[in-house]
C-alpha positions in Angstrom: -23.6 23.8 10.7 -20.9 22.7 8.1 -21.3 18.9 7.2 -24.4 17.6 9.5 -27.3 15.8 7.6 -30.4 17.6 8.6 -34.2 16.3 8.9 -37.0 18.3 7.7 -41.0 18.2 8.9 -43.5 19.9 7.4 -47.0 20.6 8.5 -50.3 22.1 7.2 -52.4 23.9 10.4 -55.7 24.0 9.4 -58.6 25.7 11.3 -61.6 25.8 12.4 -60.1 23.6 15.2 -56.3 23.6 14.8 -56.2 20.6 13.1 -52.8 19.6 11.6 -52.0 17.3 8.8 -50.0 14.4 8.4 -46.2 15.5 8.2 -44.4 15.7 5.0 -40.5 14.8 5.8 -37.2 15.3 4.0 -33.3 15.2 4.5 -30.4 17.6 3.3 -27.0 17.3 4.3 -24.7 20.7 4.4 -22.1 21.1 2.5 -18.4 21.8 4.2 -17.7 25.6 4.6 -14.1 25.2 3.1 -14.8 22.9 0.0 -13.3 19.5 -0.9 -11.3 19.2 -4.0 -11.8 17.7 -7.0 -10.3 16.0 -9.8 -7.4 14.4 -8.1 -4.4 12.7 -10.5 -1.4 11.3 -9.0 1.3 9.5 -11.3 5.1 8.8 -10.0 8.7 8.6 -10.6 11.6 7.8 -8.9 11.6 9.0 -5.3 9.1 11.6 -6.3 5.1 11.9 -6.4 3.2 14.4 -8.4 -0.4 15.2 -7.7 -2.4 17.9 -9.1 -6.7 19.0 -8.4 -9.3 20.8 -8.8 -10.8 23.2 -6.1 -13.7 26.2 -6.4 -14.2 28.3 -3.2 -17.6 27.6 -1.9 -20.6 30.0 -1.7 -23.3 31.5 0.1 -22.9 33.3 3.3 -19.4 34.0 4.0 -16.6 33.0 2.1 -13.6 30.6 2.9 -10.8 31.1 0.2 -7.8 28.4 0.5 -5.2 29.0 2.2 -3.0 25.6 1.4 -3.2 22.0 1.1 -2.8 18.5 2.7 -1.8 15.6 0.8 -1.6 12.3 2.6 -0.6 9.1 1.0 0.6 5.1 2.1 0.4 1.8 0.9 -2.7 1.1 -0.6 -5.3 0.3 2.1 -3.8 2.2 4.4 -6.7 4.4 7.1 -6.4 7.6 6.4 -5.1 9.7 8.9 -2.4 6.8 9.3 -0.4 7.9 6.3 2.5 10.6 5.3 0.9 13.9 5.5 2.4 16.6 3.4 1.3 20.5 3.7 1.6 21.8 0.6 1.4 25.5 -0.5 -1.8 26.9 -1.9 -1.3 26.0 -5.6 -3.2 23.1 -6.9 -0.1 20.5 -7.7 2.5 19.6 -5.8 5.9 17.6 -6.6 6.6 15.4 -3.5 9.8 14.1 -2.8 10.3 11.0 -0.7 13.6 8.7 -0.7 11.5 6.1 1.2 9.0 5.1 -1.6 9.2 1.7 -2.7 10.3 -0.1 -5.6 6.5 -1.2 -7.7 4.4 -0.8 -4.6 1.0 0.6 -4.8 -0.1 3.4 -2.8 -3.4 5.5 -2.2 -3.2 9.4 -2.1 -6.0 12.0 -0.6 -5.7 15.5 -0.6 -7.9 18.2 1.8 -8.2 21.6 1.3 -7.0 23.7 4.2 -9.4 27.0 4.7 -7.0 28.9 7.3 -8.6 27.3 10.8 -11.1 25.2 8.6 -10.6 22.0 6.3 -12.4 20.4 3.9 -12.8 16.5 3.9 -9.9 14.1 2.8 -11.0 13.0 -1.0 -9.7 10.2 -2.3 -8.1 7.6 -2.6 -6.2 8.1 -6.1 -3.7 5.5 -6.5 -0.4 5.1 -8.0 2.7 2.5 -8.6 6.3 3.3 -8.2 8.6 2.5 -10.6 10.0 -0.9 -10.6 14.0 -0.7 -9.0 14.6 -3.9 -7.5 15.2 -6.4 -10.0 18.5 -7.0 -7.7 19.8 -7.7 -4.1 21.9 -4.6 -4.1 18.8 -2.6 -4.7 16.3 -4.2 -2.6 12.9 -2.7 -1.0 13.2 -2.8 2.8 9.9 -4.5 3.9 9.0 -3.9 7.9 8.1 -6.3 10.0 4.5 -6.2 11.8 4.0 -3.7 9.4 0.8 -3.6 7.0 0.1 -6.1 3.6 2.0 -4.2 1.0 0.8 -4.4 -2.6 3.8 -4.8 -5.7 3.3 -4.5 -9.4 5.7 -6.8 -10.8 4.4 -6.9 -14.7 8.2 -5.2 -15.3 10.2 -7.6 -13.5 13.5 -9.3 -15.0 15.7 -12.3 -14.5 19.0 -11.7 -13.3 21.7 -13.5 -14.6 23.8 -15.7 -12.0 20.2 -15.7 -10.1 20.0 -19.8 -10.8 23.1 -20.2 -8.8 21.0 -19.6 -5.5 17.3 -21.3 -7.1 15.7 -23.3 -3.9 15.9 -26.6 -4.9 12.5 -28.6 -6.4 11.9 -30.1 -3.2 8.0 -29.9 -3.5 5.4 -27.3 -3.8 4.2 -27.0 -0.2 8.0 -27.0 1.7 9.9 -24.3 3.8 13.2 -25.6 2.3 12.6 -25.7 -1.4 9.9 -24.8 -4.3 7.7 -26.8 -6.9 10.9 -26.2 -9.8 14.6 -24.4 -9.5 13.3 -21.8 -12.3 13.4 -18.4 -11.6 12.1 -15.7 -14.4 10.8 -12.4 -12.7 12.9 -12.1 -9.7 12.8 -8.9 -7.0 14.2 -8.4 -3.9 13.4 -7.2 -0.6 15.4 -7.0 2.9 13.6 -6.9 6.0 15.4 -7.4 9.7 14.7 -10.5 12.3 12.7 -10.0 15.4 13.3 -10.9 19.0 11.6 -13.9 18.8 13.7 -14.7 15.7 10.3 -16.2 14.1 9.0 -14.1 10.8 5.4 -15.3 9.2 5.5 -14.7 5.7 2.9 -14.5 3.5 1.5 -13.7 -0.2 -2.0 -15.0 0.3 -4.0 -11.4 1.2 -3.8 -11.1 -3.0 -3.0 -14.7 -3.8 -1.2 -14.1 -6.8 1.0 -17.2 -7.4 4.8 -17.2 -6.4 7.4 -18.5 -4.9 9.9 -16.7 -2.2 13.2 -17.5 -0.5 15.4 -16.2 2.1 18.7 -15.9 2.2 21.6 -14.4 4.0 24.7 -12.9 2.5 27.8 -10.8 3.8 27.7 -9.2 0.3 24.9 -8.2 -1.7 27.2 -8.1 -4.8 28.0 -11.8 -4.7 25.8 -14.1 -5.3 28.3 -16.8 -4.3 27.8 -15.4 -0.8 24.1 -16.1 -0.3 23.2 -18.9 1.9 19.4 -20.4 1.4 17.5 -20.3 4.9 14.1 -20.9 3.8 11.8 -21.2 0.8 8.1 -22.1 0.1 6.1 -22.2 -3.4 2.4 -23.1 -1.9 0.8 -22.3 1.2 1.8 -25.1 3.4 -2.3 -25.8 4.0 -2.9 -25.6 0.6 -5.3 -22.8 0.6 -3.6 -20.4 -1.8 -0.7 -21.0 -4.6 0.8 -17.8 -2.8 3.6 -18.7 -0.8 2.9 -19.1 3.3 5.3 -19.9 5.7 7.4 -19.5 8.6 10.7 -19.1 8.8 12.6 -20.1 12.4 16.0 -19.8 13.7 16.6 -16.0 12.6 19.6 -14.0 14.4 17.5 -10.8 16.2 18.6 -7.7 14.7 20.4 -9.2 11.6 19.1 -7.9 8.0 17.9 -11.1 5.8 17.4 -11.0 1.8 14.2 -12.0 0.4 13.5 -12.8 -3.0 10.2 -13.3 -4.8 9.3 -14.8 -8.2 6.4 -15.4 -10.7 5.8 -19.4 -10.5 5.3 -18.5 -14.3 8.0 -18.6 -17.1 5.7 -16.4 -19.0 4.2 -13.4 -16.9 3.9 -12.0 -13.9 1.8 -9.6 -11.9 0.4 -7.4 -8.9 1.2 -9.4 -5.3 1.2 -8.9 -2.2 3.7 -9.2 0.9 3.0 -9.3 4.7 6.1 -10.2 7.4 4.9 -11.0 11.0 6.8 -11.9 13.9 6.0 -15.1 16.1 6.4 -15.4 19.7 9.4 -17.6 20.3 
């Protein structure tokens, strides 16, 4: 049977009197009938992932020639089985396109071998980074709420000028309504849309990297004039992390909110992490 570790016991029968000897023991596991692939790559552009392998038919008795592929993929962590699943043809590459990809995040990809009624295992992950698009409110990643920690590479972020006419104000390090300084240097921008309860937990601390964040709402994404300040943190509000931590109350259900993070550095910034929950009201 395909995949199923096997135990092995060995014995020497030796007569006059039947005696046997001590066993002599050993494991093998079998290998799948349709084989796994190899050799994964996965690199990205805009709206569009392409992944290529390796794959050799296995041997021995019978034969179980591919017939096509499976390529799942998600934000990094994700379980498998949990993620976009894509059946692709029975070359070994495929260009996926996906208008929902977002802007620097990081996501795993497996692929599996499909064997007409058989499959191989899911081999992976191989992971990947979207290019960067949301240096901007007009252009920002949706997050979802209750949703899973999502990873961001924001080494290529940018200031925006006009962003200082909306910086929190320095009204401490570990606030909801202000951050450590007013200085803002590697801006990107996210929307997501208030629960029921009006109450969204936001955090940075599953990668700690050290940023700030604010929320804002706007009738124009365009103008900057329009943005009102609703919240903001720098520091955990416990002082665990120097990733923001918050919570954010008083949100209209249903309405779309603007959030922006930032590098606390003026010099660099780096790979974060983002994670909305709602709160019970």
């Amino acid at each position: 049977t395909q995949i199923t570790i096997y135990d092995v016991y060995i014995y020497a029968d030796c007569d006059p009197g039947n005696i046997q000897s001590v066993g002599l023991s050993g494991t093998f596991a079998t290998l799948p009938n349709c084989s796994d692939v190899t050799g994964i790559t996965a690199i990205t552009a805009l709206d569009s992932i392409f992944s290529s392998w390796s794959w050799i038919e296995s041997s021995g008795i019978g034969t179980y020639p591919s017939t096509g592929f499976n390529i799942q993929y998600g934000a990094t962590g994700f379980i498998p089985n949990n993620g976009t699943i894509v059946n692709a043809d029975n070359n070994f590459s495929d260009t996926t396109i996906d208008i929902t990809l977002g802007s620097a995040v990081t996501y795993d990809l497996y692929v599996q071998a499909v064997c007409g009624s058989d499959t191989s295992n899911y081999i992976g992950p191989i992971s990947f980074t979207t290019p960067l698009t949301n240096n901007n409110p007009c252009t920002a990643t949706p997050l979802l709420v209750d949703s899973v920690m999502v990873t961001f590479d924001g080494t290529t972020a940018t200031y925006t000028p006009g962003e200082e006419l909306i910086a929190p104000p320095a009204t401490g390090c570990q606030m909801t309504d202000g951050w450590c300084d007013t200085i803002i240097s590697f801006s990107t921008w996210y929307t997501f849309i208030a629960p029921n309860s009006g109450i969204v937990h936001i955090s940075g601390t599953d990668l700690g990297f050290d940023g700030q964040i604010a929320v804002y709402e706007t009738t124009d994404c365009s103008d900057l004039n329009t943005f009102n300040l609703i919240a903001a943190n720098d520091d955990a509000l416990d002082g665990s992390s120097l990733a923001p931590d918050f919570i954010v109350c008083g949100l209209e259900t249903g309405n779309t909110y603007y959030l922006m993070h930032d590098a606390a550095s003026e010099f660099s910034s780096g790979i974060y992490s983002l994670r909305l929950d709602s709160l019970p009201g």
